[in-house]
C-alpha positions, 0 to 999 in steps of 0.5 A, a space after each residue: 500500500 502507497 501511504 507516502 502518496 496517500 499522505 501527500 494528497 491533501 485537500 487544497 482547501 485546507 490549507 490556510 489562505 490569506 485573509 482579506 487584510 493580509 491581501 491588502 498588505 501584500 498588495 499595497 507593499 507590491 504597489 509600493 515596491 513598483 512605485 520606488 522601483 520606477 522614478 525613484 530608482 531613477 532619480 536615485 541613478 540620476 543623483 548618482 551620476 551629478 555627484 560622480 561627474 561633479 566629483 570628476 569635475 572637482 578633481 580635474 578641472 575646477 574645485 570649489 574651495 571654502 575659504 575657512 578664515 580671514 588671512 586673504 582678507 579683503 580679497 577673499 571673506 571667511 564662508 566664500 567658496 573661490 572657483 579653483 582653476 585645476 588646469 591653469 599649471 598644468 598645461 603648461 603654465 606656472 605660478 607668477 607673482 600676484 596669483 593667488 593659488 591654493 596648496 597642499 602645505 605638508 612638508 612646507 608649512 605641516 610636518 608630512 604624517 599621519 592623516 588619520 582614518 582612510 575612510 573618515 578623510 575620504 568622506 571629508 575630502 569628498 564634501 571639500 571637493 563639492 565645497 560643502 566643508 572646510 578643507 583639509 586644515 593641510 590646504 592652504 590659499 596664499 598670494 604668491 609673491 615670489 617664484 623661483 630665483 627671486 630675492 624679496 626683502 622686507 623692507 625698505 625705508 617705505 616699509 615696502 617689500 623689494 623683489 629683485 630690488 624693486 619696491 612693490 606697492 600692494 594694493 590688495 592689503 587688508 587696510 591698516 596692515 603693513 607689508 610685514 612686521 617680521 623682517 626678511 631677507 630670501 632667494 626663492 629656491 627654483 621650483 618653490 614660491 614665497 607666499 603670504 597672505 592679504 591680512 598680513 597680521 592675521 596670516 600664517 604663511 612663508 614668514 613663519 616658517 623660516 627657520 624651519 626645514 624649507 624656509 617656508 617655501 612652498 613646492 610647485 609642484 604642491 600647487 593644487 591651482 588658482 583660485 579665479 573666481 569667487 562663486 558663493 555668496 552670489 553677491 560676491 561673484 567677481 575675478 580674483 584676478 591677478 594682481 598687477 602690482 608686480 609688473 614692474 618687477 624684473 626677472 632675476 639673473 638667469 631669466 626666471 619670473 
């Protein structure tokens, strides 16, 4: 006798079904599911692929950069968000006297070490790059005042600073200032730049870094780029622009600025 087969035949009706609730359930989940599968699965796609090419954009092109406080004051304000040109030293071109340029200050202004968690720094890097936070406290934005083979003194009887023994009048400098309160004598090294800021008195930059390794100059070669525009707040879109208080200084021997 079969008694497997008689075990296994059952009454469909007695198998218990879903009452009425429990089919308006699944059938509200379903209608649910297909719902977010369509536009906003799409939407969430279309999401995706802004923040990759923006992020692409940032990394190759054109950065926004939070300026994170005062020392570029007048020219830039603490909370604006500076259009950094990525590819104005890399096709060619080099820093020149008067940009101001955004860099990567580990081995010139902060000792090179340990950066903290991979994945905490990627996700900052990542909302720096869109310029919704404040850069990594390693970037910096500075006036570049000399390049390589320059001689900038501070200062003479007029309180100027020289380079290549030509007095500059700077007009970016925050009212009140004076070009330096801190006296200096240097040759820029070539492939570096002496840089400081537009707040003189409220910047740390090349003058405090020159007893230290490097003498405060900053590589070329850790250039990020230059700041161009100022995109955010809308009332403040204009140039930054290179300054023309440099033009009437002269190379220094051996052709270089």
């Amino acid at each position: 006798m079969d008694t497997e087969a008689q075990h296994t035949e059952r009454d469909p009706s007695a198998t218990p079904q879903p009452g009425p609730a429990e089919r308006s359930r699944f059938a509200r989940s379903t209608a649910l599911y297909r719902h977010l599968e369509g536009p906003w699965r799409k939407a969430a796609a279309l999401l995706t692929l802004c923040v990759v090419f923006l992020l692409l954009l940032s990394h190759f092109v054109v950065q926004p950069f939070l300026i994170p406080s005062g020392s570029m004051e007048p020219t830039l304000q603490v909370g604006d968000r500076v259009l950094v040109n990525k590819l104005a030293y890399h096709l060619g071109g080099t820093p020149r006297r008067g940009d101001v340029v955004v860099f990567d200050g580990r081995g010139s202004f902060v000792q090179e070490g340990d950066e903290g968690n991979p994945l905490g720094r990627a996700v900052r890097s990542a909302g720096a790059a869109l310029g919704l936070t404040e850069p990594a406290e390693t970037d910096y934005v500075k006036r570049v005042v000399g390049v390589g083979g320059d001689r900038v003194v501070c200062c003479d009887k007029r309180g100027r600073i020289e380079v290549n023994g030509t007095p500059v009048d700077e007009p970016y400098l925050h009212p009140g200032d004076a070009p330096s309160q801190v006296p200096f004598d240097i040759v820029v090294p070539d492939g570096t730049l002496w840089v400081l800021g537009d707040h003189r008195s409220r910047s740390s930059d090349s003058r405090d870094h020159l007893g230290e390794p490097g003498g405060g100059m900053v590589p070329v070669d850790r250039v990020i780029g230059r700041a161009d525009w100022i995109g955010w707040p809308l009332g403040r879109w204009t140039s930054v622009g290179t300054s023309d208080a440099f033009a009437g200084v002269r190379g220094p021997v051996g052709g270089h600025g």
